[in-house]
VEXDREN-2710 file (C-alpha; in Angstrom, 1 decimal):
% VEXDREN-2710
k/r/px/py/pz
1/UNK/104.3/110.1/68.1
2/UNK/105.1/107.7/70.7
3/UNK/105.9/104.3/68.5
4/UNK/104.5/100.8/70.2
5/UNK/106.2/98.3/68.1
6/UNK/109.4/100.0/69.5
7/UNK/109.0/99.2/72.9
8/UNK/108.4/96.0/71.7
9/UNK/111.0/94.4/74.7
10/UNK/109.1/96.3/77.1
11/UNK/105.8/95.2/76.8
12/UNK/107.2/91.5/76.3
13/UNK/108.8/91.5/79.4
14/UNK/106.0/93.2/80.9
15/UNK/103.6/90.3/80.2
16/UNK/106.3/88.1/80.7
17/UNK/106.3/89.4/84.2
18/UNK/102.9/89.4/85.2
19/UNK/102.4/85.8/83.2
20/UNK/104.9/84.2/85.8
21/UNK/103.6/85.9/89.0
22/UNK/99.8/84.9/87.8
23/UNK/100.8/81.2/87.1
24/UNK/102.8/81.1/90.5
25/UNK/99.9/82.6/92.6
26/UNK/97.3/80.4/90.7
27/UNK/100.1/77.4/91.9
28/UNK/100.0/78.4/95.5
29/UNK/97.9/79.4/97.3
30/UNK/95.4/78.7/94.4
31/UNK/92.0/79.9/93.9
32/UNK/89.6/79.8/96.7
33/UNK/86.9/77.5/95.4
34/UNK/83.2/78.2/96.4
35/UNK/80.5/75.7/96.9
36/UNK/79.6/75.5/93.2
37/UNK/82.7/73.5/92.9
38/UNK/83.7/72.0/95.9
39/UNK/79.7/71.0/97.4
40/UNK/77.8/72.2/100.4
41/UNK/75.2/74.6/101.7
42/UNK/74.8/78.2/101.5
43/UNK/72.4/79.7/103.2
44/UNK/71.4/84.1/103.3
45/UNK/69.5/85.0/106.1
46/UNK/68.1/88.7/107.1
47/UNK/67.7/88.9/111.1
48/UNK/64.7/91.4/112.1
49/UNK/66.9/92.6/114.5
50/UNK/70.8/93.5/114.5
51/UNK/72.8/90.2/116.4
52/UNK/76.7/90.2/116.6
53/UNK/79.1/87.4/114.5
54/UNK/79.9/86.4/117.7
55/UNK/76.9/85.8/119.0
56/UNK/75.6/84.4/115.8
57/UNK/79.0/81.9/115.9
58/UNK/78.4/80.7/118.8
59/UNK/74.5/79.2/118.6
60/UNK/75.7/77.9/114.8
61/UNK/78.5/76.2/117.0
62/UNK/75.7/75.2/119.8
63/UNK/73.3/73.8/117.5
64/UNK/76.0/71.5/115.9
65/UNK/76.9/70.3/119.3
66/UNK/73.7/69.8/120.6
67/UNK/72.2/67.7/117.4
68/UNK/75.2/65.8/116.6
69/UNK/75.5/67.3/113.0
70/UNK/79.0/67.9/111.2
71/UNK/78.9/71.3/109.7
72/UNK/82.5/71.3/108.7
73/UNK/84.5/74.6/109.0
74/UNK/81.5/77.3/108.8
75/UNK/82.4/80.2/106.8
76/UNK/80.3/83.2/108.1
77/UNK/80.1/86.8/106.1
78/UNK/78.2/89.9/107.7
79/UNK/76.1/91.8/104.6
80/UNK/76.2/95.5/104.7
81/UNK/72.2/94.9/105.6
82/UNK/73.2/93.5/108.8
83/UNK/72.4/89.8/107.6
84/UNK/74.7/86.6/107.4
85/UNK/75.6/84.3/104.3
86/UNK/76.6/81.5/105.6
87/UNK/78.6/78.2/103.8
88/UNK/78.5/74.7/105.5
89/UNK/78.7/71.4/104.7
90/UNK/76.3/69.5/103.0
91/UNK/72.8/69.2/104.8
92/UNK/69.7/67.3/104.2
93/UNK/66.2/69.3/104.7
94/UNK/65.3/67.9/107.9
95/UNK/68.7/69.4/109.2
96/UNK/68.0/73.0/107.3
97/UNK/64.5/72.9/109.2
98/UNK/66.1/72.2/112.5
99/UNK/68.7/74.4/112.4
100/UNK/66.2/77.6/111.5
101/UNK/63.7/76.6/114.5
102/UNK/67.1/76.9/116.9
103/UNK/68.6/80.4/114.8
104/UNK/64.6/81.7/115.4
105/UNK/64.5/80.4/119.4
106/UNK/68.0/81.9/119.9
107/UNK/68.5/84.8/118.3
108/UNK/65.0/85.8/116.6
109/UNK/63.1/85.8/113.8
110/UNK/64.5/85.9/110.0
111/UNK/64.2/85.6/106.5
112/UNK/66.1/83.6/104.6
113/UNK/67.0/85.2/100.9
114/UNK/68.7/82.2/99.7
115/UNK/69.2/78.4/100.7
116/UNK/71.2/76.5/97.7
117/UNK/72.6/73.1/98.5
118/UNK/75.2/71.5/95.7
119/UNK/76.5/67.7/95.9
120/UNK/80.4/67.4/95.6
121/UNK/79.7/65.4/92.5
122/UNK/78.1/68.4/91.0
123/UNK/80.3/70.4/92.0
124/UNK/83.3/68.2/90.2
125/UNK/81.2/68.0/87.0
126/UNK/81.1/71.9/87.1
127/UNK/84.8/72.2/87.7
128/UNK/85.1/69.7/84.6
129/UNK/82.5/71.4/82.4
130/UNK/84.3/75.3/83.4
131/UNK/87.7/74.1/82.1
132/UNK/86.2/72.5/78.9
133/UNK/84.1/75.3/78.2
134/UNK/87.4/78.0/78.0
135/UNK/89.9/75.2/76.4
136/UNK/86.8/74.9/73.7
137/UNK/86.6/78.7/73.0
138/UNK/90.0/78.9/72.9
139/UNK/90.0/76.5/70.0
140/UNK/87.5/77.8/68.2
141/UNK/88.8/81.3/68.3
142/UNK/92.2/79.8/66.8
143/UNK/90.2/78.3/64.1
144/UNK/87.7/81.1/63.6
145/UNK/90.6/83.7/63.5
146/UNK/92.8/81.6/60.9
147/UNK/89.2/81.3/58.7
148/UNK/88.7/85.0/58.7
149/UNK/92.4/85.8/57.8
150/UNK/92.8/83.3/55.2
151/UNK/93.2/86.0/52.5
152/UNK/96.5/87.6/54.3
153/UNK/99.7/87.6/51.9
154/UNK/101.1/84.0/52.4
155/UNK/104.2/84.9/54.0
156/UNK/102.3/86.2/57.4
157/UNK/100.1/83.0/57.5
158/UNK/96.6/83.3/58.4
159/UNK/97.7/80.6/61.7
160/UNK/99.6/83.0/63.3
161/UNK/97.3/85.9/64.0
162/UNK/94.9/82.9/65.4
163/UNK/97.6/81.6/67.6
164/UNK/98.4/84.9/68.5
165/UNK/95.0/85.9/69.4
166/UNK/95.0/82.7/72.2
167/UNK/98.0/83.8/73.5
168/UNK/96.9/86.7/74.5
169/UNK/93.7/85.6/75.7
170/UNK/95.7/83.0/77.7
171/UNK/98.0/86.1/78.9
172/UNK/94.7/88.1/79.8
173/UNK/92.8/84.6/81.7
174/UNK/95.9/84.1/83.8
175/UNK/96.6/87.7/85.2
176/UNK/92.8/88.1/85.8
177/UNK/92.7/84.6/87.6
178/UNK/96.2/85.9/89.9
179/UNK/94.7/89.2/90.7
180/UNK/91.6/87.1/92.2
181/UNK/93.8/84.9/93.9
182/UNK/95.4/87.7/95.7
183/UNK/91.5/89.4/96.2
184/UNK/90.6/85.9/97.5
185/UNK/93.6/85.3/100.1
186/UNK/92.4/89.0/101.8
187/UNK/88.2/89.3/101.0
188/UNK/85.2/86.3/101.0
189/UNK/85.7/86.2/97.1
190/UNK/85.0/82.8/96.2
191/UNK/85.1/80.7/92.8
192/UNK/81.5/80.2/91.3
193/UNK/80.2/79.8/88.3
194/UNK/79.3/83.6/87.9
195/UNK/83.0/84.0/87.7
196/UNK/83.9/81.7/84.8
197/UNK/81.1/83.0/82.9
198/UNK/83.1/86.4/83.7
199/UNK/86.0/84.8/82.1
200/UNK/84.3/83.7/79.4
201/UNK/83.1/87.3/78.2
202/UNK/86.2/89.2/78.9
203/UNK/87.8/86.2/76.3
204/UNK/85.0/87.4/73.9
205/UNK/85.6/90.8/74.3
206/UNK/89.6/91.0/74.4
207/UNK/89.5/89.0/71.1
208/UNK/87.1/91.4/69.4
209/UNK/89.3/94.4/70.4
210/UNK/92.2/92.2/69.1
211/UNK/90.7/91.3/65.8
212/UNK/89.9/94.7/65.0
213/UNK/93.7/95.8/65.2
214/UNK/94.6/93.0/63.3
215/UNK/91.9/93.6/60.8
216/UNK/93.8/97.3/60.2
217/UNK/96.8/95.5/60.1
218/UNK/95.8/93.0/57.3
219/UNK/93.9/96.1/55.4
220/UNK/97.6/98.3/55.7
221/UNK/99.8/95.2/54.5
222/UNK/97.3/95.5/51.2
223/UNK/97.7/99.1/50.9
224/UNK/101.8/99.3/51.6
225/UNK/104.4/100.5/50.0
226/UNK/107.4/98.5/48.7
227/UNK/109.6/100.3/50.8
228/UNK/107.5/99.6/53.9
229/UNK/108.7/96.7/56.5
230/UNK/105.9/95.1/58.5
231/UNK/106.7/96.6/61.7
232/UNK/105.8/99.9/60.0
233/UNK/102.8/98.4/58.5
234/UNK/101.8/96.9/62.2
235/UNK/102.5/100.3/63.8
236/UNK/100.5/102.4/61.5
237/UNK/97.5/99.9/61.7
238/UNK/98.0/100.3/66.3
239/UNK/97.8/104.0/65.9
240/UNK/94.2/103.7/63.6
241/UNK/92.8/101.4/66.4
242/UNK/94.0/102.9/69.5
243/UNK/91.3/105.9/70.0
244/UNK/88.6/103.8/69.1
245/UNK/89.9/100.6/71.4
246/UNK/90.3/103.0/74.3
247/UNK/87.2/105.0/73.6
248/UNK/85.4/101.4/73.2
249/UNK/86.8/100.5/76.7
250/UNK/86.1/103.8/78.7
251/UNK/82.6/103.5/77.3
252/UNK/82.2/100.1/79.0
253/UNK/84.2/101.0/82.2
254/UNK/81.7/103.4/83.0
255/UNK/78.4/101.0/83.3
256/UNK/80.4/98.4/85.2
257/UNK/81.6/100.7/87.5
258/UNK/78.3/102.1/88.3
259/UNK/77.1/98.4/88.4
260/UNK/80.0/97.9/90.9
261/UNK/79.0/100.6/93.2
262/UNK/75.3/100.7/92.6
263/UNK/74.4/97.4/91.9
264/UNK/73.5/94.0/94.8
265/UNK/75.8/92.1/96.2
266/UNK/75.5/89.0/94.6
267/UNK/76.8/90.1/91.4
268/UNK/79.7/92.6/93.1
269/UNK/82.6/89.8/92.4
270/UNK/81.2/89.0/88.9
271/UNK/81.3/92.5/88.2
272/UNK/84.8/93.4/89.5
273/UNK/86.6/90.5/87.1
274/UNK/84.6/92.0/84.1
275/UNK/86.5/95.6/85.2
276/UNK/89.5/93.5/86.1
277/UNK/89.4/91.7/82.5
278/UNK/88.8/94.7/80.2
279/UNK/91.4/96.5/81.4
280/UNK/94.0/94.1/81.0
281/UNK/92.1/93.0/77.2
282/UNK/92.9/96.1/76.2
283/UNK/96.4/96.5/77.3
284/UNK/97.1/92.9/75.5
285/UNK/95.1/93.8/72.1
286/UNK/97.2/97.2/71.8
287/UNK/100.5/96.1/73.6
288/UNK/100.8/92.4/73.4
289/UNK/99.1/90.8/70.2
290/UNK/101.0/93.2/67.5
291/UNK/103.8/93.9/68.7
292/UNK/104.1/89.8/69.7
293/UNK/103.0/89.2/65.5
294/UNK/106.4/91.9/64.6
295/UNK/108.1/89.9/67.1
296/UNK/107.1/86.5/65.5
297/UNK/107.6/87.8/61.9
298/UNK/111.2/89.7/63.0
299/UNK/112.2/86.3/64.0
300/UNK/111.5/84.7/60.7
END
């Protein structure tokens, strides 16, 4: 039977590893904020007829020139249906009106599927309001964790399977948020608020796989024998949990996947870090939280 607890080096190091190149890349070159953050225009538009970037460059260039209007750095995408999202600098209404009237005389008619204008002190409050929303989960997970445990044999202390719990969610948030950095620096993936709420539901979800392990744990350190050490208790309570957590995962997988491939692309990114963050849950709830609480308890 291949034994987890005794890899426990491995897997430290492991996450130890991926940790350190997630906090570097989040460091520089950071995450690519989008305009729910940062403040500005984003507009969708469907052409009637097929134009090129180029082409479509050029008269958003033209019409900025003619008018006198600073659109900043424009940041154009091509859909797969052959129409444009495109993310400026703030505009007012009379500017959004002017600027379809030219794209129409230029290039033709359109519709537009989306016009969403945030300003940079929204965008700052979101930023503000994201970070305080995880921090406060994070908290309350600690606390909720350390309530539910409070029966476990004094000498494990209910505190450390909460602290525990957080450090793995932390482990999970931060090589979720690397791997999107990377995605970022090569694709049009930008931060929103779609993807915090991501973040926020792979946190619920990795510390429900989590608990459940530790839940087997505290139910085996009942039921031991004197002769039983912990990491024997831990290990018998990872191989009880680790059809079911898998099972649980591969039955989730397959939905997102199909949401991934099938689905629109406006929820595509939000998607991808559920995917991202499950799989990396899991690998923390079976190879990172326990063998982390032997390591703790080894220690002492």
């Amino acid at each position: 039977m291949f034994s987890i607890t005794n890899k426990l080096r491995l897997w430290l190091t492991l996450s130890s590893v991926l940790v350190l190149i997630g906090v570097s890349l989040i460091m520089y070159p950071g995450l690519k904020l989008g305009i729910d953050f940062t403040g500005g225009t984003l507009i969708e538009l469907s052409f009637d007829e097929d134009t090129e970037k180029a082409n479509f460059e050029n008269e958003l260039s033209e019409f900025a020139s003619e008018n006198e209007v600073d659109l900043g750095q424009p940041y154009i995408l091509k859909t797969s249906e052959g129409g444009y999202i495109v993310r400026i600098k703030e505009i007012t209404n009379e500017i959004h009106v002017a600027l379809s009237e030219h794209l129409t005389n230029k290039i033709g008619t359109f519709t537009e599927q989306r016009f969403t204008t945030i300003g940079p002190t929204v965008g700052n409050t979101l930023k503000t309001r994201s970070v305080w929303a995880i921090l406060t989960a994070a908290v309350v997970m600690v606390l909720y964790i350390a309530y539910a445990f409070r029966n476990i044999p004094k000498k494990l202390s209910p505190w450390k399977f909460g602290v525990i719990a957080v450090i793995a969610l932390i482990h999970d948030l931060i090589i979720t948020i690397g791997i999107f950095v990377l995605i970022g620096s090569f694709t049009s993936f930008e931060v929103n608020t779609l993807f915090v709420t991501a973040l926020l539901i792979i946190l619920g979800y990795s510390v429900n796989d989590t608990i459940v392990i530790f839940d087997r744990v505290r139910e085996n350190v009942f039921n031991q024998d004197r002769k039983d050490t912990f990491k024997e208790v831990a290990e018998r309570g990872l191989q009880q949990s680790i059809a079911r957590s898998i099972n649980t995962s591969l039955s989730t997988l397959i939905p997102l996947f199909a949401l991934y491939f099938l689905g629109g692309e406006s929820i595509k990114w939000f998607v991808l870090t559920l995917i991202v963050g499950l799989i990396i849950g899991t690998y923390s709830s079976l190879f990172l939280a326990t063998p982390l609480l032997v390591f703790w308890r080894k220690k002492k």
